[in-house]
N, C-alpha and C positions, 0 to 999 in steps of 0.2 A: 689758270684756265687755259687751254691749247682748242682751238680751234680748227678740223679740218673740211673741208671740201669734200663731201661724197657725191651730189649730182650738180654740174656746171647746168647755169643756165640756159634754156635751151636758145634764146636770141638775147640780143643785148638792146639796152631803155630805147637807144638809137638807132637806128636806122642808117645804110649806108647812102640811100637816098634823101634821108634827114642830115646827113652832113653832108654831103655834095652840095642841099641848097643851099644850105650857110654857107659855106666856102662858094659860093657864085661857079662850081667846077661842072661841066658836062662831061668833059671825055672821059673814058673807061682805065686809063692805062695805069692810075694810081688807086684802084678800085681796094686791091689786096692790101695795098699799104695803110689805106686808110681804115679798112678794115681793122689790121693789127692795132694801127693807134686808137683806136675805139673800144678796143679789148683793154688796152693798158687806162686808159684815162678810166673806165669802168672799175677797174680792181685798185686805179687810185681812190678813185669817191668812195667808192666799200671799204678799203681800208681805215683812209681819214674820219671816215664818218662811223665807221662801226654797222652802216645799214648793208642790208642784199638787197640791190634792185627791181631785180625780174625773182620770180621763185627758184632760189635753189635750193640743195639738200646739204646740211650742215652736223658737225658731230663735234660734242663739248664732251672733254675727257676731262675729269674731277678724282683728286684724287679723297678726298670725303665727301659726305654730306652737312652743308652749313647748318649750325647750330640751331638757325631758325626755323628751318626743315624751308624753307626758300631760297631754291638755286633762283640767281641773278642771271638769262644770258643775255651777253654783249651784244651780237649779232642779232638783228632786229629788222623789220617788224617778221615775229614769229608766228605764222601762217598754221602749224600746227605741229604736236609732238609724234614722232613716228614711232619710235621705242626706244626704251630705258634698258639698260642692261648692268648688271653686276656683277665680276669675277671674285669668284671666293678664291683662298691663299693658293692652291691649285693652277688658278687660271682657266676655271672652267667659269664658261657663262653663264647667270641666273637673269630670265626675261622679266623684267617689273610690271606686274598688272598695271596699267594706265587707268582703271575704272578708280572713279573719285579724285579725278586728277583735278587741278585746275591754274590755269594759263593765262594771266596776261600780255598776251604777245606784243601789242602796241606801248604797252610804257617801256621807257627808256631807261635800266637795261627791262624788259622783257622777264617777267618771275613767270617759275615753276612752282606748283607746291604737290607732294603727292604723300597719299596719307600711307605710314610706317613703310617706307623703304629701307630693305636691306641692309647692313654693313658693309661693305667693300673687305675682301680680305687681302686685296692686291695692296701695297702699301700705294703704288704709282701708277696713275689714271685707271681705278680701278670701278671708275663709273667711266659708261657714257650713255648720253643722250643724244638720241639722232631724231632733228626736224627740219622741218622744211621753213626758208626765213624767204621774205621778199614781197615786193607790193601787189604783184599782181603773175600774169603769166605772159605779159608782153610789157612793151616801153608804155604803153596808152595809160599803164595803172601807173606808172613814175611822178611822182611830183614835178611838175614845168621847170621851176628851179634847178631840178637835180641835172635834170636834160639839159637844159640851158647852160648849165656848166660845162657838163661832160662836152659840147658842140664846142665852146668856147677853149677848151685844154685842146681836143683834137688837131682845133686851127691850129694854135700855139706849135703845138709840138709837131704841125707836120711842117712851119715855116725855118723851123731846127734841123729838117732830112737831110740836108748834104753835113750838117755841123753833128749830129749827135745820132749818134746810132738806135735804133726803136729797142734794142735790148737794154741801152743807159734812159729810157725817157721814163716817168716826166725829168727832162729838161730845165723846167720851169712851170709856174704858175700866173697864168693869165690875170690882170688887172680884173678886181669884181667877181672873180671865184669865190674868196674868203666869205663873200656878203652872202653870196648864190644860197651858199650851205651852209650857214652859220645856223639857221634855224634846224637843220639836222643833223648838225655833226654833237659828239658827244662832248658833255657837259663834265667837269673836274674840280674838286676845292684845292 
């Protein structure tokens, strides 16, 4: 399963006046910086945890359909399916009717189920599915938890500025993160 990014979210859980009060900071002149570490600590939790924070638009390339006829996806909570698509041996695109579909977007991974879809004739990513994943459409919808992390990685990693460049961070992993997410990060045997 390959995962890509089609619409970035439009703000991030956090707020740049939500980590300035953490950080006890008023002046402006590290605004931009802390900005970027805000962005990186976000696409850290999404990565580690497998969740989208804020709503963004997400596309799962498969290259069949599972046996069960339920696609699993990773990226999660899945807010709604936008379209299905199939390339026959050609590589021309067939659109999957989405009527009688149905969606649990909140379990952990997130199933699809859609009744007789297609064959794929592409042998490689010759499905995708494109939806939209995330809690809400600002930080307000974010778990406190999730936020409380991301606040606590930012500090971290901006007390590393002169040591570690915002291109090499995270850095490190602040004491009490693991715990923060542990109730949303993804589960393994």
């Amino acid at each position: 399963m390959i995962y890509a990014q089609t619409a970035a979210p439009a703000v991030e859980p956090v707020t740049l006046g939500e980590v300035k009060a953490h950080m006890r900071m008023e002046e402006g002149q590290e605004d931009a910086f802390l900005t970027a570490l805000t962005g990186i600590a976000r696409s850290h939790l999404e990565h580690t945890t497998g969740l989208a924070l804020v709503s963004q638009g997400l596309r799962l390339y498969l290259d069949r359909w599972p046996t069960s006829c339920i696609v699993r996806i990773g990226r999660g909570p899945v807010r709604s399916i936008e379209a299905v698509t199939v390339y026959d041996g050609d590589g021309a695109p067939q659109t999957v009717p989405l009527a009688g579909h149905w969606l649990d977007g909140y379990g952990r991974p997130a199933r699809l189920w859609l009744p007789d879809p297609p064959a794929p004739g592409r042998a490689v990513n010759g499905i995708e599915i494109d939806f939209t994943a995330g809690y809400g459409e600002s930080g307000a919808d974010v778990p406190a938890e999730l936020k409380r992390a991301m606040l606590m990685h930012v500090a971290l990693m901006f007390s590393y500025r002169g040591a570690v460049a915002p291109a090499d961070q995270p850095a490190a992993i602040p004491d009490g993160y693991d715990r923060l997410v542990a109730p949303y990060a993804r589960r393994g045997l």
